[in-house]
N, CA, C and O atoms as CSV, one atom per row, in Angstrom:
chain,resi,resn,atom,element,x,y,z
A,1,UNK,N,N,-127.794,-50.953,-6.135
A,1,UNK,CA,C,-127.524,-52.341,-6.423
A,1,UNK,C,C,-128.378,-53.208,-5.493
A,1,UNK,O,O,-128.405,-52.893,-4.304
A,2,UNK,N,N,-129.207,-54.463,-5.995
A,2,UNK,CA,C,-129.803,-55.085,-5.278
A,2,UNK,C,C,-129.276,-56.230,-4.852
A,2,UNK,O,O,-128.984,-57.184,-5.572
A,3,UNK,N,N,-129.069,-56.116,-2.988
A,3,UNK,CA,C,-128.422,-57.092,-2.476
A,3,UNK,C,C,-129.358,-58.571,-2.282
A,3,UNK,O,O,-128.936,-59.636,-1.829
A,4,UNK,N,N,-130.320,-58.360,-2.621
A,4,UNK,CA,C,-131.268,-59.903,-2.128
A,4,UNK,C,C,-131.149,-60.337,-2.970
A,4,UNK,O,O,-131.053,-59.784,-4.065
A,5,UNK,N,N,-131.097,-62.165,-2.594
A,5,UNK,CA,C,-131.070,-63.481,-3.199
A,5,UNK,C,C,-132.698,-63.772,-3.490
A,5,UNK,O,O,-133.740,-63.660,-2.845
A,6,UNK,N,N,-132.449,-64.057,-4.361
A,6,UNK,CA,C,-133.777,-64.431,-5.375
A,6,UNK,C,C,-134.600,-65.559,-4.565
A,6,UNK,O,O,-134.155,-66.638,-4.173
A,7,UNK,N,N,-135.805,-65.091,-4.420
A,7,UNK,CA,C,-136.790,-66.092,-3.820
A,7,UNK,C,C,-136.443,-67.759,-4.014
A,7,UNK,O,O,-136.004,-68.135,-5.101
A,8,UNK,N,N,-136.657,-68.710,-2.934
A,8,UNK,CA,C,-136.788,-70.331,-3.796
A,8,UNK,C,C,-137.967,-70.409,-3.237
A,8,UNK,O,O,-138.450,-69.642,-2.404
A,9,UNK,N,N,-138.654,-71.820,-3.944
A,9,UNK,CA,C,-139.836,-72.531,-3.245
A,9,UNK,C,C,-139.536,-73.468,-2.596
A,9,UNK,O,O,-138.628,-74.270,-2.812
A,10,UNK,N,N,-140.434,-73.433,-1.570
A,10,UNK,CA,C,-140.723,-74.059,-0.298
A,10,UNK,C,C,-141.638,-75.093,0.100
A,10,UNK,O,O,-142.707,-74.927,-0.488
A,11,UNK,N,N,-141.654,-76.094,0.861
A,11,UNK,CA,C,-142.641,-76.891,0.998
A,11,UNK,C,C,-144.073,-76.321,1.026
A,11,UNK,O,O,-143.690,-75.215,0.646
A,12,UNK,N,N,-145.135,-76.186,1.133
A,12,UNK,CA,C,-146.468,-75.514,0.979
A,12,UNK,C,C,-146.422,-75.681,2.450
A,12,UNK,O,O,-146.872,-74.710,3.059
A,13,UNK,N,N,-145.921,-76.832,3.301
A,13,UNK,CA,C,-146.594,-76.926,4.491
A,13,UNK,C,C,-145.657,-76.071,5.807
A,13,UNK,O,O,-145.835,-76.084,7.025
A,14,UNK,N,N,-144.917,-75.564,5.204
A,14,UNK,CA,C,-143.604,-73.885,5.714
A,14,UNK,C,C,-144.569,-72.696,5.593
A,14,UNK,O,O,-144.461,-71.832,6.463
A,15,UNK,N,N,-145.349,-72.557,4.791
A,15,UNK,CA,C,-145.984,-71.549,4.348
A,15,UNK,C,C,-146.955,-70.904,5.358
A,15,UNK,O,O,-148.004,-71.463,5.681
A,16,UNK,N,N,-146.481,-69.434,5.958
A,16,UNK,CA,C,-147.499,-69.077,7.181
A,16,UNK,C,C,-148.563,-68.644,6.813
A,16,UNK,O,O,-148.674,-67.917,5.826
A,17,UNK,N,N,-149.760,-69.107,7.721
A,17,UNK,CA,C,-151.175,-69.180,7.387
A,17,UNK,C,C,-151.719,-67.632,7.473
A,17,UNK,O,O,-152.678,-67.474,8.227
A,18,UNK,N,N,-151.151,-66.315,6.696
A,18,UNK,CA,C,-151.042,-65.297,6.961
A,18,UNK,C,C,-151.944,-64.481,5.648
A,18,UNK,O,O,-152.059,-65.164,4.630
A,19,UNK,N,N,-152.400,-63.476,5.625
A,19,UNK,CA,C,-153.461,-62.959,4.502
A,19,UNK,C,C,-152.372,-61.993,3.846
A,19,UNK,O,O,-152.883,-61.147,3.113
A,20,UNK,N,N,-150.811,-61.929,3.964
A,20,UNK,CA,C,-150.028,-61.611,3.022
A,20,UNK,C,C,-149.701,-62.220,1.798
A,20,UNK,O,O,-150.024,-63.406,1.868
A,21,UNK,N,N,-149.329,-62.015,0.981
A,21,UNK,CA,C,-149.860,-62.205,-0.580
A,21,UNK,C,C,-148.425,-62.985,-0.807
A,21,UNK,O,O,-147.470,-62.242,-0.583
A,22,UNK,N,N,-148.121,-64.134,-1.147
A,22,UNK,CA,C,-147.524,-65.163,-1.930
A,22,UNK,C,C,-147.558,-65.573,-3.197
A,22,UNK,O,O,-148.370,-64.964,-3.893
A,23,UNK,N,N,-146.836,-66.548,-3.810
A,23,UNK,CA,C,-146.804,-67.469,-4.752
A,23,UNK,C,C,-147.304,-68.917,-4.524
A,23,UNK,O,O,-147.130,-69.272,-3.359
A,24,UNK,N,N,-147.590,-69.382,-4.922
A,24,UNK,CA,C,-148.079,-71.064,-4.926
A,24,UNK,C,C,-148.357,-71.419,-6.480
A,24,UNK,O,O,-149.195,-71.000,-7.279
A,25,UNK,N,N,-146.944,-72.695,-6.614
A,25,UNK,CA,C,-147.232,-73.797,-7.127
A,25,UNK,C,C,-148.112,-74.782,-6.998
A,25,UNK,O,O,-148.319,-75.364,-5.933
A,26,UNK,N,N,-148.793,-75.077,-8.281
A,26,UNK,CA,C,-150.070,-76.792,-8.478
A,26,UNK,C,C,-149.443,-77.317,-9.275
A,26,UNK,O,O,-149.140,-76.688,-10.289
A,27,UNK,N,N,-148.985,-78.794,-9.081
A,27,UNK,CA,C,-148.414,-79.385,-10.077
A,27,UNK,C,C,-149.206,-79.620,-11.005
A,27,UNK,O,O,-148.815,-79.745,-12.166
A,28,UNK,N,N,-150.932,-79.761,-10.516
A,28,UNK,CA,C,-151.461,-80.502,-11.492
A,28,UNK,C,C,-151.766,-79.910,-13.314
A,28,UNK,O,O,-151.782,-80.448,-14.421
A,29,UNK,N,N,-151.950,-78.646,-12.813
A,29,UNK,CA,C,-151.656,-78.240,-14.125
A,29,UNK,C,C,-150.832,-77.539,-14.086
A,29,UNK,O,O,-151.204,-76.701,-14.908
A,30,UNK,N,N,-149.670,-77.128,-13.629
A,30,UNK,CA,C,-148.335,-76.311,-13.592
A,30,UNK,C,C,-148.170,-74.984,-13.429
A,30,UNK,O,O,-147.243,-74.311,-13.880
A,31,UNK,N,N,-149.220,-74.561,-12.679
A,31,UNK,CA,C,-149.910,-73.212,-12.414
A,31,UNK,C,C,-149.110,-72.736,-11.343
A,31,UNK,O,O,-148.659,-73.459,-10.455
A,32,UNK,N,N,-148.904,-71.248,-11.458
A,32,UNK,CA,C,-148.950,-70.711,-10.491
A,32,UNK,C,C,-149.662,-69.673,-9.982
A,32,UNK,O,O,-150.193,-69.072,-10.916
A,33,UNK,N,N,-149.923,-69.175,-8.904
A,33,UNK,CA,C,-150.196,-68.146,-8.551
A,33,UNK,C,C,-150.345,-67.059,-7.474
A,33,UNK,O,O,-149.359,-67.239,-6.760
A,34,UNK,N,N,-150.883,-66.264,-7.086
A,34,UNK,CA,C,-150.814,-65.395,-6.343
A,34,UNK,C,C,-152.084,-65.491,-5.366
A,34,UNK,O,O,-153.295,-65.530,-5.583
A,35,UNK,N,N,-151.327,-65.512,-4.237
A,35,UNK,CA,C,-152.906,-65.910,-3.216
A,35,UNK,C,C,-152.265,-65.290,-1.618
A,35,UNK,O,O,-151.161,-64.818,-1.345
A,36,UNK,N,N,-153.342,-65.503,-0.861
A,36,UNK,CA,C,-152.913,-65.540,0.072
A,36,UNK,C,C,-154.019,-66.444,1.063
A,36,UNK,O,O,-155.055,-66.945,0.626
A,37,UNK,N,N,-153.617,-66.518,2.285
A,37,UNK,CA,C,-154.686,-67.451,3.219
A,37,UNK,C,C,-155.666,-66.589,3.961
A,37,UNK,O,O,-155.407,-65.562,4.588
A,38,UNK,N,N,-157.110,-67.305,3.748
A,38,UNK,CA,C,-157.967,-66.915,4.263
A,38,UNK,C,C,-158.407,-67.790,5.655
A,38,UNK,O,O,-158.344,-69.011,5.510
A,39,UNK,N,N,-158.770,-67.384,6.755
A,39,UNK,CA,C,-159.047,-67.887,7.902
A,39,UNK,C,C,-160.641,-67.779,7.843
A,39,UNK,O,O,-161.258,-66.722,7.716
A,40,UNK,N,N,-161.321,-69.320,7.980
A,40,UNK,CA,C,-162.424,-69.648,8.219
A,40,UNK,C,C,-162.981,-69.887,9.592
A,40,UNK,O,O,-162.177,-69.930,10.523
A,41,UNK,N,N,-164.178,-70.036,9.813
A,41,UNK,CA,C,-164.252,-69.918,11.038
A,41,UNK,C,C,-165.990,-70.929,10.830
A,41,UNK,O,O,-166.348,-71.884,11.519
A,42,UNK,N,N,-166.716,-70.311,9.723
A,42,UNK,CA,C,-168.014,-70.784,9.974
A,42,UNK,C,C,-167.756,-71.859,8.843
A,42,UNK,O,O,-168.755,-71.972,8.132
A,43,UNK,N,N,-166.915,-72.522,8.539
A,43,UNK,CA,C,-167.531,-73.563,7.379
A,43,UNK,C,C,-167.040,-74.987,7.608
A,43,UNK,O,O,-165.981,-75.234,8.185
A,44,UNK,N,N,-167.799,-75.830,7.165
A,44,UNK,CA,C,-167.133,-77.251,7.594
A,44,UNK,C,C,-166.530,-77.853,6.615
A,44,UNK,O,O,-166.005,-78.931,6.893
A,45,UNK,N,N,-166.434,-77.376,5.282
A,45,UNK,CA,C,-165.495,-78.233,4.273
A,45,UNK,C,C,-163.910,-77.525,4.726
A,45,UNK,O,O,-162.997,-78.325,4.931
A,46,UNK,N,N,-163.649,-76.142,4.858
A,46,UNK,CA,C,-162.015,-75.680,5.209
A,46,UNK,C,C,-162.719,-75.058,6.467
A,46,UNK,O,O,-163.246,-73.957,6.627
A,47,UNK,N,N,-162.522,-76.312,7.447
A,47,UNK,CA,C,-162.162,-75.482,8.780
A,47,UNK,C,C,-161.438,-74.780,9.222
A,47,UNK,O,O,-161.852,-73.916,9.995
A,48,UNK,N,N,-160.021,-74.879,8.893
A,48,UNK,CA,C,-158.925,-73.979,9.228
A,48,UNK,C,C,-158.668,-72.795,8.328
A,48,UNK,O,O,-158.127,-71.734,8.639
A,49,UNK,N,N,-159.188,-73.195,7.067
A,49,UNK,CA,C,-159.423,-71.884,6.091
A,49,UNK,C,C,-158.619,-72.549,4.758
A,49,UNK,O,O,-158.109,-73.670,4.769
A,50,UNK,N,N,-158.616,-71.680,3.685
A,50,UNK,CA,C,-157.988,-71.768,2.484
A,50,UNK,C,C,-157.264,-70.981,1.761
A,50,UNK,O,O,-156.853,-69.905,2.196
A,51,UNK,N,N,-157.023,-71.399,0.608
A,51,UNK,CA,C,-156.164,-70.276,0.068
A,51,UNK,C,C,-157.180,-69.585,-1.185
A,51,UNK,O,O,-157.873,-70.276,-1.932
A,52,UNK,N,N,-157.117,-68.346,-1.224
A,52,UNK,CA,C,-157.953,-67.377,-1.900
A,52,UNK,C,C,-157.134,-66.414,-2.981
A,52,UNK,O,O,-156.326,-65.538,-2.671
A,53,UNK,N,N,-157.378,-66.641,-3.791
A,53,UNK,CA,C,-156.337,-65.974,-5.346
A,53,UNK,C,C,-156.902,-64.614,-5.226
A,53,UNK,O,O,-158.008,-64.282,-4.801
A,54,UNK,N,N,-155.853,-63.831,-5.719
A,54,UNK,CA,C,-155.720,-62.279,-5.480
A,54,UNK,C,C,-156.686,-62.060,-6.932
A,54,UNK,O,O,-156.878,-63.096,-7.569
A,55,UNK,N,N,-157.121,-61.157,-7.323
A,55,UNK,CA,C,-157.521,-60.327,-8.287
A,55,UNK,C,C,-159.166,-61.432,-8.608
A,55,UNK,O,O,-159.956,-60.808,-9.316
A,56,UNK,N,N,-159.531,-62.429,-8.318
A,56,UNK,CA,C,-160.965,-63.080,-8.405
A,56,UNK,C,C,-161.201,-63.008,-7.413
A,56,UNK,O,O,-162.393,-62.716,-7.317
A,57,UNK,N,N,-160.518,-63.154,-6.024
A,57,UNK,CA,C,-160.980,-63.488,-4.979
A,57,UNK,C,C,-161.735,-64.792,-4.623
A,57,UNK,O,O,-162.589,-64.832,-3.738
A,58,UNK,N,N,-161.346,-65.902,-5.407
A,58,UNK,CA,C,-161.925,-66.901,-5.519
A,58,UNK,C,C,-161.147,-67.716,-4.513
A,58,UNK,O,O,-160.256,-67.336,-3.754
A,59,UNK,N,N,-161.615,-68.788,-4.649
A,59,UNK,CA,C,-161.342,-69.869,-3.669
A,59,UNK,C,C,-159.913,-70.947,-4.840
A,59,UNK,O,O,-160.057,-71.257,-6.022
A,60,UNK,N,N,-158.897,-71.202,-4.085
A,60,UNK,CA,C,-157.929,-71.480,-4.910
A,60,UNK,C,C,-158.266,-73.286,-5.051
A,60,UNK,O,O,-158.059,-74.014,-4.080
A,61,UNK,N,N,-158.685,-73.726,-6.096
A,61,UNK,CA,C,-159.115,-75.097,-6.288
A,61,UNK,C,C,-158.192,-76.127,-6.456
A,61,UNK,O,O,-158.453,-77.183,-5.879
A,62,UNK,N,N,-157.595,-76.087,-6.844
A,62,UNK,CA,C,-155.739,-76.804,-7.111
A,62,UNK,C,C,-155.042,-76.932,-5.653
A,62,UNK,O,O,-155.306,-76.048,-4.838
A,63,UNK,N,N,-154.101,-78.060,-5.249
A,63,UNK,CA,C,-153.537,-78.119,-3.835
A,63,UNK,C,C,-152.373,-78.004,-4.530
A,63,UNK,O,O,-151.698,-78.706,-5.283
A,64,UNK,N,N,-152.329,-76.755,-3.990
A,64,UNK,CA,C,-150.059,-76.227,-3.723
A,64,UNK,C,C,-149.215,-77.322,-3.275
A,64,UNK,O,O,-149.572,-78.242,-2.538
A,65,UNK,N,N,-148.263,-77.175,-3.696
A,65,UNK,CA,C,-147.494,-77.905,-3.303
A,65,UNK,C,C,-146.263,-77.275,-3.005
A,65,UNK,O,O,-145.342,-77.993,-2.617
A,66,UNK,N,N,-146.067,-75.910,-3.134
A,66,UNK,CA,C,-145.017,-75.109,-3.139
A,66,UNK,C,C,-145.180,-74.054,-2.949
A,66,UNK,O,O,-146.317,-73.801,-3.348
A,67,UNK,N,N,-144.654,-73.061,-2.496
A,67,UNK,CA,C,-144.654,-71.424,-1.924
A,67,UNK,C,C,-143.209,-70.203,-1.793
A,67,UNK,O,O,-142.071,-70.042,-1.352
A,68,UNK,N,N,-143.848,-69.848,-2.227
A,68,UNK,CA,C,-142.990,-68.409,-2.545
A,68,UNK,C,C,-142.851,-67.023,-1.482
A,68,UNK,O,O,-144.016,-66.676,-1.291
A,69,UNK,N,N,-141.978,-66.144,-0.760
A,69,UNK,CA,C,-142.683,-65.139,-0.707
A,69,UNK,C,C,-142.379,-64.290,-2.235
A,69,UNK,O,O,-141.620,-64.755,-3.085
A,70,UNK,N,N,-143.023,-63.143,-2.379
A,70,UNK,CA,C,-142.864,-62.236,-3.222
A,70,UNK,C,C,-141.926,-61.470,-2.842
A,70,UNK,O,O,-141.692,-61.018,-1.722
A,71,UNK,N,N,-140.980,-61.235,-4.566
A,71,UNK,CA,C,-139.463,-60.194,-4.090
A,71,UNK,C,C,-139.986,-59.221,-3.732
A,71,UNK,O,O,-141.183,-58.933,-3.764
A,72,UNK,N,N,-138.808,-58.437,-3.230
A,72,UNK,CA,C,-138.807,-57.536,-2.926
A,72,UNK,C,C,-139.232,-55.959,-3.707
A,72,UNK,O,O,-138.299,-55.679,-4.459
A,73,UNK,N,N,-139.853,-55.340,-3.737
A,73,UNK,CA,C,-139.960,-54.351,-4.604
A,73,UNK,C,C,-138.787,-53.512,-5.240
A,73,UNK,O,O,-137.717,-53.571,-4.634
A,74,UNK,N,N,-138.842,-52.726,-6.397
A,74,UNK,CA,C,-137.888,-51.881,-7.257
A,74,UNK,C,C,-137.155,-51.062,-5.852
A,74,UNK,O,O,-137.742,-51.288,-4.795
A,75,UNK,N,N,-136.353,-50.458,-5.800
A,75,UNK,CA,C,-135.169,-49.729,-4.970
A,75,UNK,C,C,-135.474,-48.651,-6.128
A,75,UNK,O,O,-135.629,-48.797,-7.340
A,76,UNK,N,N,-135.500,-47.563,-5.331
A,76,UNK,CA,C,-135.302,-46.022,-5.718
A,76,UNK,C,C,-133.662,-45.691,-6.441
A,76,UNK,O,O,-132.466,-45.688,-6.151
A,77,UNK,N,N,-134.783,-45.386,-7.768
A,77,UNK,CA,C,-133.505,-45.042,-9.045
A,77,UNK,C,C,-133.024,-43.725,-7.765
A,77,UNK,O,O,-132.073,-42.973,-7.981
């Protein structure tokens, strides 16, 4: 039986600047997705770094406004 309470979202600005894999809400087009934060070091548009979508590895273009962690995985039938 699974005892955890179902993820909520969170302010984006709660969200630790960590390369573990999340959720993030964009209001602008109602997207979500799966990213995590990348730490920059050499660039001057994201000095502190950005957020980078899992499976393109792209640069996440939309500003979050919301954050998730990811549940917990299946429990052994």
């Amino acid at each position: 039986m699974n005892t955890h309470s179902p993820p909520v979202w969170l302010p984006i600005a709660t969200s630790p600047r960590t390369r573990h894999a999340r959720l993030v809400y964009c209001p602008e087009r109602k997207n979500i997705y799966l990213v995590a934060w990348q730490p920059t070091e050499d660039t001057f548009d994201y000095a502190d770094g950005h957020w980078t979508q899992f499976g393109s590895g792209g640069l996440l273009r939309e500003a979050p406004t919301h954050w998730m962690p990811l549940p917990p995985g299946p429990e052994k039938a």
